[in-house]
C-alpha positions as CSV (number, residue, x, y, z in Angstrom):
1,X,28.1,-9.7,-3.3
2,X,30.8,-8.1,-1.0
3,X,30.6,-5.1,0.1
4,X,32.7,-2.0,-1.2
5,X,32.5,1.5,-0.7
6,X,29.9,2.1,-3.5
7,X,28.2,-0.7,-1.9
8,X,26.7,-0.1,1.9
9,X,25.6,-2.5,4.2
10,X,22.1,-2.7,3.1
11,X,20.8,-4.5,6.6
12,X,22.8,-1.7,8.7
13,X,20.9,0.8,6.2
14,X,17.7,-0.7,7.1
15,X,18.6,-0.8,10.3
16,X,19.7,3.0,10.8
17,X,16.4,4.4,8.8
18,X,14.0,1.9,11.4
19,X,16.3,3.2,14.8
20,X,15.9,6.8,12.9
21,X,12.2,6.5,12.3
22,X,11.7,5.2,15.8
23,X,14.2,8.5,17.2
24,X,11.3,10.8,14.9
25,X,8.2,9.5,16.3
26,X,9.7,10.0,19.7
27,X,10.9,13.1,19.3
28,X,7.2,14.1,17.7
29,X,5.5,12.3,20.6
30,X,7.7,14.8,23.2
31,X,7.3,17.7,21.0
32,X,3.4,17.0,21.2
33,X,3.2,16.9,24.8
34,X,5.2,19.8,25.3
35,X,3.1,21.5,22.8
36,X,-0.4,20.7,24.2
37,X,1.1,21.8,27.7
38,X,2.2,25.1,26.5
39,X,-0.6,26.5,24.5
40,X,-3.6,24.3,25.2
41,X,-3.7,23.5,29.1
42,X,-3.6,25.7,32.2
43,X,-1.3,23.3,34.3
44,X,1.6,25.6,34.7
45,X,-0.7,28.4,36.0
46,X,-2.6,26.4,38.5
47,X,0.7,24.1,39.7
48,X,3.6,27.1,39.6
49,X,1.6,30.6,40.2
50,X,1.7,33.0,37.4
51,X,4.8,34.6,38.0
52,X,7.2,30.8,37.5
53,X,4.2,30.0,35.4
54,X,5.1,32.9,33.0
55,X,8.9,31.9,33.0
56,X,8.2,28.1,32.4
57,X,5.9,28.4,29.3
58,X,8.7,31.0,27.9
59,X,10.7,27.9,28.6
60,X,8.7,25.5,26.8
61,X,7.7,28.2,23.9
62,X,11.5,28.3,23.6
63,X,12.2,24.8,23.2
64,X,9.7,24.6,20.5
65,X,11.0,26.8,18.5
66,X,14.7,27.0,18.9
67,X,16.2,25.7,15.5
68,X,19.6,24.3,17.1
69,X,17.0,22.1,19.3
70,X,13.3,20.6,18.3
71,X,13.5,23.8,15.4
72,X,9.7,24.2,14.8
73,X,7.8,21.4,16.9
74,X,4.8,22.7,17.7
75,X,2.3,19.8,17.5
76,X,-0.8,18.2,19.1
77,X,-4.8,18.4,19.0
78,X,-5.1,21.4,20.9
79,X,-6.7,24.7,18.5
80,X,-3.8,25.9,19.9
81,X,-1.0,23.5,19.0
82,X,-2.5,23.1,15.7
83,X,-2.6,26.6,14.4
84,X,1.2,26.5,15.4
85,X,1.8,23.4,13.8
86,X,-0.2,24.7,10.4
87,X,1.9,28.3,10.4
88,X,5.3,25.8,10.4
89,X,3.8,23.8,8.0
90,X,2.9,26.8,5.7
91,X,6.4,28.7,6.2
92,X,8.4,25.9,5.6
93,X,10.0,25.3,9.4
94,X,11.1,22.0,9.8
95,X,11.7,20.5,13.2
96,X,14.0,18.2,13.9
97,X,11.5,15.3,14.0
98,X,11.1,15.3,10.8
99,X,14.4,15.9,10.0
100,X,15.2,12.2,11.7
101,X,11.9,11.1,9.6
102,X,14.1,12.4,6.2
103,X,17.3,10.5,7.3
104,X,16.0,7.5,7.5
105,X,13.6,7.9,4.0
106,X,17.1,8.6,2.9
107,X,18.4,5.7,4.1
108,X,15.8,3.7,3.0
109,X,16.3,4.9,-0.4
110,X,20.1,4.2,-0.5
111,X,19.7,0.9,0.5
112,X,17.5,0.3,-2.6
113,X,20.1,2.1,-4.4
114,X,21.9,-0.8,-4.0
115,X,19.6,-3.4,-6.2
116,X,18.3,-0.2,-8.2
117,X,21.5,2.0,-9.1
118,X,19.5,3.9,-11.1
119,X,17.6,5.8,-8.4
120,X,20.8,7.3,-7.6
121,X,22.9,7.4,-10.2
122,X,20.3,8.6,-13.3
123,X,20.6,12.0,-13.6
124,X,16.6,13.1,-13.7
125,X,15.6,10.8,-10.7
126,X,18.8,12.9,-9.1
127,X,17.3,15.9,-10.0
128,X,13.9,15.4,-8.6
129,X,16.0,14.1,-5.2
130,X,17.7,17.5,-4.9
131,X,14.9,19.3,-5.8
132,X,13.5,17.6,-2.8
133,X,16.4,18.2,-1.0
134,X,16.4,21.8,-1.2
135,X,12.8,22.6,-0.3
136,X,11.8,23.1,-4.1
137,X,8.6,20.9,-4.3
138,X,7.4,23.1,-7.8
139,X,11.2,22.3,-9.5
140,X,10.9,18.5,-8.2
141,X,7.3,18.5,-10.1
142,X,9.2,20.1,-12.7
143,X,11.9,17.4,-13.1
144,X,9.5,14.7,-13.1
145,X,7.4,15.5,-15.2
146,X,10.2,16.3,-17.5
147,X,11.4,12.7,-17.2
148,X,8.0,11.8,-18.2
149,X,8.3,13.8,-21.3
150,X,11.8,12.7,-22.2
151,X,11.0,8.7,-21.2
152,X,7.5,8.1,-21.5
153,X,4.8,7.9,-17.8
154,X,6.2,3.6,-18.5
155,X,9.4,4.3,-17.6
156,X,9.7,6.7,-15.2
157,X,7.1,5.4,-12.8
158,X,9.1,1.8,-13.2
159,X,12.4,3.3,-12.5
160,X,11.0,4.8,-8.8
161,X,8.5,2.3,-8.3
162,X,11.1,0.5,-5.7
163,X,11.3,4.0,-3.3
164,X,8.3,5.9,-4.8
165,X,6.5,5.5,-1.5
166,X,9.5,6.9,0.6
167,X,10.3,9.6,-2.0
168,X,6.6,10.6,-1.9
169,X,6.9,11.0,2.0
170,X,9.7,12.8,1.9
171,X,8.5,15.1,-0.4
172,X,5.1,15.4,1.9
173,X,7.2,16.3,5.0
174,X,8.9,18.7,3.3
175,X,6.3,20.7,1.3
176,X,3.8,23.2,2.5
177,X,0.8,21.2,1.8
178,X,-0.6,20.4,5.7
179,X,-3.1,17.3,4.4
180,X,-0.5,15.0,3.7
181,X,1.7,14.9,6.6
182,X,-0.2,12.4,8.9
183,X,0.0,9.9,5.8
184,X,4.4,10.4,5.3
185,X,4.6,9.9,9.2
186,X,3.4,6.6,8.6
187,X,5.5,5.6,6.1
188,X,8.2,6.8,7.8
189,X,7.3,5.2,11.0
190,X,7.0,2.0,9.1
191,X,3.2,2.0,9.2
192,X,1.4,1.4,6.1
193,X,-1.6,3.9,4.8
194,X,-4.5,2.9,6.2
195,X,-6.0,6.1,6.7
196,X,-4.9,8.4,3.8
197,X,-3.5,8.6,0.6
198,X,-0.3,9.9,0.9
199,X,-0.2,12.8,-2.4
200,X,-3.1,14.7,-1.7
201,X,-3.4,13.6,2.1
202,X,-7.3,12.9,1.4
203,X,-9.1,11.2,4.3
204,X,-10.2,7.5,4.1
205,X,-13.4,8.7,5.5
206,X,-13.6,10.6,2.2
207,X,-13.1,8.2,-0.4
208,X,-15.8,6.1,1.7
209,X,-18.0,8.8,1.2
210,X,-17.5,9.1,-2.8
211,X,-17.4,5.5,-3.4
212,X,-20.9,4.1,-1.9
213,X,-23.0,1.3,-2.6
214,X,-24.1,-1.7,-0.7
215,X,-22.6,-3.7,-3.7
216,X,-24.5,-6.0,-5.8
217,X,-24.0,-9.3,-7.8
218,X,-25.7,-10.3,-10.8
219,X,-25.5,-14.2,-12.0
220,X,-23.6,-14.1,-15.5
221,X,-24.3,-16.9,-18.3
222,X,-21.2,-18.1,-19.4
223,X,-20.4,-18.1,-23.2
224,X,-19.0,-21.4,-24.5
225,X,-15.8,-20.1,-25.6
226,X,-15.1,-18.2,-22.7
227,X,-15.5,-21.4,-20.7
228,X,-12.8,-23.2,-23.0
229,X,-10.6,-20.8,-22.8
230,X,-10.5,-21.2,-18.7
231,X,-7.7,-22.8,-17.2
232,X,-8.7,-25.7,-15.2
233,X,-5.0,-26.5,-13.6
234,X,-5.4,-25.1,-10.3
235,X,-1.7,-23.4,-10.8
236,X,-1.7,-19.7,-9.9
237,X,-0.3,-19.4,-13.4
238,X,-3.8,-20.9,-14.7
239,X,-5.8,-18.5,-12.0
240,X,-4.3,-15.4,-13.2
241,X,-4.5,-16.2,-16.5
242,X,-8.3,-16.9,-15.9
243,X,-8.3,-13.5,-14.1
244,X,-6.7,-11.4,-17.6
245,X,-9.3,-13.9,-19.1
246,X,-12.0,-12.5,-17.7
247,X,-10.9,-8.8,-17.5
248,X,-11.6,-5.7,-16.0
249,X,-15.3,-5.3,-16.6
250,X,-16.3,-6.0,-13.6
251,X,-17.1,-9.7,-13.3
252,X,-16.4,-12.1,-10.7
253,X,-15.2,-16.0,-11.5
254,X,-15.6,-18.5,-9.2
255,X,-14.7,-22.2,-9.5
256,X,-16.2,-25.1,-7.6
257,X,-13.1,-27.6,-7.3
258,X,-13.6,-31.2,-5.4
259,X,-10.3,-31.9,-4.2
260,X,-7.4,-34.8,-3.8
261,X,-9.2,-35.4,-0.7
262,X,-12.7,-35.3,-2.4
263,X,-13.9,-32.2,-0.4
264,X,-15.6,-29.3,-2.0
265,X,-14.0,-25.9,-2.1
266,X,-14.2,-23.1,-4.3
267,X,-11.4,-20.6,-5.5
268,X,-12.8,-16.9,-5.8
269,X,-10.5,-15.2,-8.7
270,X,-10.8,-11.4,-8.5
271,X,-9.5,-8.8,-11.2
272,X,-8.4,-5.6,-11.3
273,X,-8.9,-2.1,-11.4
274,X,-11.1,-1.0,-15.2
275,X,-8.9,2.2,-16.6
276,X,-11.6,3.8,-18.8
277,X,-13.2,5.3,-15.7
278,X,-12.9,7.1,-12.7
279,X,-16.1,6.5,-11.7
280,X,-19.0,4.2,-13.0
281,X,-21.2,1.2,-12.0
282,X,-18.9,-1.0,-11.7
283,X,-16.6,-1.4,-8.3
284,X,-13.4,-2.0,-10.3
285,X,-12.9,2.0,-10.8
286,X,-10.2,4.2,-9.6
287,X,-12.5,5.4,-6.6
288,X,-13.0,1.7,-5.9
289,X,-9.1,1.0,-6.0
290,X,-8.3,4.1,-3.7
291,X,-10.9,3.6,-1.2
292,X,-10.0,-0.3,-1.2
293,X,-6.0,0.7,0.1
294,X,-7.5,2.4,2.6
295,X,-10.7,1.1,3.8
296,X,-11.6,-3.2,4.3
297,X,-15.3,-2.8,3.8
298,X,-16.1,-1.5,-0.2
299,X,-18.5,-1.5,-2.9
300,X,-16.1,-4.3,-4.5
301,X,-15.7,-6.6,-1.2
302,X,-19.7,-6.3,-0.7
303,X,-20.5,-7.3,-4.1
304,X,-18.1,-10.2,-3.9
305,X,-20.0,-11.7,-0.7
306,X,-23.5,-11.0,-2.0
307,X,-22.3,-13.1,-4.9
308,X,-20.8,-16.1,-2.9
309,X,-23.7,-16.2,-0.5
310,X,-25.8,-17.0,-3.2
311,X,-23.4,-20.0,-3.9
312,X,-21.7,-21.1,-1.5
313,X,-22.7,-23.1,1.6
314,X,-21.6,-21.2,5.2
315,X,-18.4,-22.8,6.4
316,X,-16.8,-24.2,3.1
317,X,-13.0,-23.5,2.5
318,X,-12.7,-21.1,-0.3
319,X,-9.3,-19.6,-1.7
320,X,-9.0,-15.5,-2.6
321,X,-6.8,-15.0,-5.7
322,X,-6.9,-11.6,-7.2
323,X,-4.8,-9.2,-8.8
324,X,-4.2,-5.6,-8.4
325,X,-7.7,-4.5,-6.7
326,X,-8.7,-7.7,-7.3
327,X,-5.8,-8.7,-5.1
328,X,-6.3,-5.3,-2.5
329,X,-10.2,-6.8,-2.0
330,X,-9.1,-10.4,-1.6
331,X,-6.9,-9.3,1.7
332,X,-10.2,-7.3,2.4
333,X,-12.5,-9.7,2.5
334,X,-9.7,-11.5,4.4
335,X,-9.8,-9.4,6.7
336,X,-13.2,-9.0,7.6
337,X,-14.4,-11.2,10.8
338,X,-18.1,-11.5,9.3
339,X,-17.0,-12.9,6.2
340,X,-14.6,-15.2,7.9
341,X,-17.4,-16.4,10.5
342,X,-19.3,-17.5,6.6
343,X,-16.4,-19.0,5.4
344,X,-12.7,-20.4,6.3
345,X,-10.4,-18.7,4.0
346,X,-7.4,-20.7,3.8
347,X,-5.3,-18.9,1.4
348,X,-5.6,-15.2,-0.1
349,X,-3.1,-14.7,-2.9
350,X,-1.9,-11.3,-3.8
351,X,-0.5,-10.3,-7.4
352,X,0.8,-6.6,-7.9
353,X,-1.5,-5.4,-4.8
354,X,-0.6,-2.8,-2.2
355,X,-1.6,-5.2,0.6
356,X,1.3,-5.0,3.9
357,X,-0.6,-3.4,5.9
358,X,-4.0,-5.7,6.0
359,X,-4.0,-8.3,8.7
360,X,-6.3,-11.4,8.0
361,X,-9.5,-11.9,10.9
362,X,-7.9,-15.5,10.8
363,X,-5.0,-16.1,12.3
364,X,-4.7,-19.3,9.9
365,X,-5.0,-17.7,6.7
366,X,-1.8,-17.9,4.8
367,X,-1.2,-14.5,2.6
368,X,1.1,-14.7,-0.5
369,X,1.5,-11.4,-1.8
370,X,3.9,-11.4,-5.4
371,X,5.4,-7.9,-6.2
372,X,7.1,-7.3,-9.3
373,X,9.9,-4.6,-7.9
374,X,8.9,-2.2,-11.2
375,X,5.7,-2.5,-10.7
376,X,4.9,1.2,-8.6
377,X,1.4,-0.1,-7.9
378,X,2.2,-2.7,-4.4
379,X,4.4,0.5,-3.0
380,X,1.0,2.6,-3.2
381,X,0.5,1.4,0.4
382,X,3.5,2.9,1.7
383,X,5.6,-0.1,2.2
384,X,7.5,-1.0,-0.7
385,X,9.3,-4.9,-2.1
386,X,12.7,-3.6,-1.0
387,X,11.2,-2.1,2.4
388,X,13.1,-2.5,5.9
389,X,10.0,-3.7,7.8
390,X,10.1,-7.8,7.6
391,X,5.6,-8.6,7.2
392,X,4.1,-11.1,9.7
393,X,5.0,-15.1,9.8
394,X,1.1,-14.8,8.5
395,X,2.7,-13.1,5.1
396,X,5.3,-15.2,2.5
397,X,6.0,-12.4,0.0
398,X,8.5,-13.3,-3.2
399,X,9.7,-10.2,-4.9
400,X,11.4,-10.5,-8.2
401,X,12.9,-8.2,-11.3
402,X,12.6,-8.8,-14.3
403,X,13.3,-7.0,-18.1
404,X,10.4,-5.4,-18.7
405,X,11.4,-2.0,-17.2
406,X,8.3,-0.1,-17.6
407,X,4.8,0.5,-16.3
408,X,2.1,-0.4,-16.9
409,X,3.2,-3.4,-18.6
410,X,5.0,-4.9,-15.5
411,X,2.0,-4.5,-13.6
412,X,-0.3,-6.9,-16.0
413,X,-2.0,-10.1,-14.9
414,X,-0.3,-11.4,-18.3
415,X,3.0,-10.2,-17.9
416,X,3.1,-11.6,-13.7
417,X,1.5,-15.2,-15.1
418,X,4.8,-14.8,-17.5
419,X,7.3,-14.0,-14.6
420,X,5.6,-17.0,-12.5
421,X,5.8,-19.1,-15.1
422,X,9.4,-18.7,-16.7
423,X,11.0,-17.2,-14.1
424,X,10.2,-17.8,-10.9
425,X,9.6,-21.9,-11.0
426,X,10.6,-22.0,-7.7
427,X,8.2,-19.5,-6.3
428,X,5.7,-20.8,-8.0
429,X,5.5,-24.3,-7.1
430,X,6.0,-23.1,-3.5
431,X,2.4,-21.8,-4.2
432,X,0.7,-24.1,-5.9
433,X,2.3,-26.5,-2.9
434,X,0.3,-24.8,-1.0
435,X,-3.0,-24.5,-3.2
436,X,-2.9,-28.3,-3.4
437,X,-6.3,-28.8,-1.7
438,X,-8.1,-26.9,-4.6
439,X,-6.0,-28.9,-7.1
440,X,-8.5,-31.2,-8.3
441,X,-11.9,-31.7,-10.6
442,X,-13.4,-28.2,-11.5
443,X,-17.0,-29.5,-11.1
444,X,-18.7,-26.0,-11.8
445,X,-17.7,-22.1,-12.9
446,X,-20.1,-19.0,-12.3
447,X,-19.5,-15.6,-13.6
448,X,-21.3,-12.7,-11.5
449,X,-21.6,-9.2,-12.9
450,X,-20.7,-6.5,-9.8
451,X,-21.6,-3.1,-9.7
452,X,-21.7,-0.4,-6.8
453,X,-25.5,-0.7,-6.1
């Protein structure tokens, strides 16, 4: 479309919040330094005498806390830096790091202004942005759950899905809760969460620790009408449909296919996350689905290879398709070099998962990751569909809107196998193109039952 005034540039927007996040993590990287050097070393003392010594650390104290310059930047791993870091945090002083780090949220978030007027233009998103704005986390908690109240949790979490990461970070740079901060840096830096979830700024090393278990897989007898109602195509259409198929209970389907070529692989169809607990048996819980965003090793993913070394032979090609979780642990066990030194995976497809920031152990997997933009789930990485930061040559990502403006329903397995089906012909054949190696004879399905331990 050409541009117009209500209609920015939305590659010079992308590129003004990357140059401003880059400007932030700069400016946060000085302020550190000079930080560690005033409170938490001796160096001026032992190079300049204690006289200059004096005058320089007033110096350095003042840059760090003059708010026409770096405003309140202390920073660092010193006890000393950190306690002055905290007292900022928890008084609301904002340095000018993270002032950069807000432009270009901002940015970001005009840009997908553009596609989604509605962030800007609806007046209760604009009421949580300049509650946000002003420093007034309680009255932005206020305003949204007032839109929840008015539109229904569907609605509202579909209509900020596309910047609910970035809003989130802003909001965590701005408030007085210190946990969260290290996770909003990353987004803004253009780093997905791979350490910590960004509301509550809980540790990945803490979710590890609530959500054990070694993982364990259980053979499954297959009911005759469950097996007839499988879809034998080899289409992703047919695997996700097999994947709502077999639902959320926590049981694995895998399909032994002898290809065009006659060779023998086996697609590995993963579902999602169960909703009627937060924690339970199974590895498909909330727990599971938080620690899986941040962690590659989980309950879930070590279930899933007990299963498929009882199945199949070291060094077979085997395809990952899973959705949501399903699709978090297929770019999991992607990931991890020991199952990639049992197995060559080819291809790991991606439906509705928060999966950017996972890099496959093999350089010659190809990732396809399919994101629904009202679907809020893929953004809970920290990178959103409509994000700035282009994903490796490794990645092909198709991004797509459709009617159905609210969530959860956007985010089913049915409702993508709709949109893949109806809508996005193109897209979809450009997958299965690349699926055509499993497109053949399916000469045997297992079911395995998964739990924690």
């Amino acid at each position: 479309m050409p541009e117009t005034d209500s209609e920015p540039d939305v590659a010079g927007l992308h590129d003004l919040s990357r140059e401003l996040g880059e400007a932030a993590d700069a400016v946060r990287r000085a302020a550190r330094y000079t930080s560690e050097l005033a409170l938490d070393t001796r160096l001026p003392a032992q190079a300049l005498g204690s006289g200059r010594a004096r005058a320089v650390l007033r110096c350095l104290v003042g840059t760090l806390t003059d708010a026409a310059g770096l405003g309140w930047a202390f920073d660092g791993r010193g006890p000393g830096a950190r306690v002055a870091w905290l007292a900022g945090v928890l008084t609301s002083r904002e340095s000018l790091a993270v002032s950069l780090a807000v432009a270009g949220l901002k940015a970001r978030i005009r840009a997908a202004a553009v596609t989604h007027p509605d962030l800007l233009t609806d007046p209760d998103t604009g009421r949580v942005l300049r509650a946000i704005e002003d420093d007034r986390q309680t009255e932005a908690l206020r305003a949204f759950r007032s839109i929840i109240g008015s539109r229904g949790a569907e609605r509202t979490f579909a209509l900020l899905a596309p910047s609910f990461g970035d809003i989130l970070a802003w909001n965590a740079l701005t408030d007085e809760n210190p946990f969260n901060d290290a996770a909003a840096w990353g987004i803004a830096t253009g780093r997905t969460l791979t350490g910590a979830e960004l509301l509550f700024g809980i540790s990945g090393h803490i979710w590890a620790l609530l959500d054990r278990g070694p993982g364990r897989a259980e053979p499954v007898a297959a009911a005759p009408s469950l097996l007839e109602r499988l879809d034998c195509s080899g289409t992703i259409v047919g695997y996700l449909r097999n994947i709502g198929t077999v639902g959320t209970g926590g049981t694995l389907l895998v399909q032994r296919v002898t290809g065009p070529d006659s060779v023998t692989r086996y697609v590995v169809q993963l579902a999602g996350m169960a909703t009627d607990a937060i924690s339970k048996d199974s590895p498909q819980d909330v727990l599971g689905a938080i620690h899986a965003v941040a962690r590659t090793s989980t309950p879930y993913s070590r279930a899933v290879t007990r299963a498929l070394r009882t199945l199949v032979p070291s060094g077979t090609d085997i395809a990952l398709i899973g959705h949501s979780l399903g699709g978090i642990t297929a770019l999991n066990l992607a990931a991890d070099p020991d199952f990639c030194a049992l197995y060559r995976v080819t291809h790991s497809v991606a439906i509705g998962s928060p999966v950017d920031g996972k890099r496959p152990a093999d350089p010659g997997t190809r990732v396809f990751s399919l994101v629904n933009q009202h679907d809020v789930v893929p953004s809970l990485d920290g990178r959103s569909a409509v994000s700035p930061y282009a994903l490796p040559a490794q990645f092909t990502e198709y991004t797509w809107t459709d009617d159905t403006h609210a969530f959860p329903l956007c985010h089913a397995a049915a409702r993508y196998a709709h949109n893949l089906e109806f809508d996005l012909p193109k897209e979809s054949a450009d997958i299965d193109a690349a699926l055509a190696p499993y497109r053949g004879r399916v000469t045997d399905t297992r079911l395995f039952s998964l739990h924690d331990r």
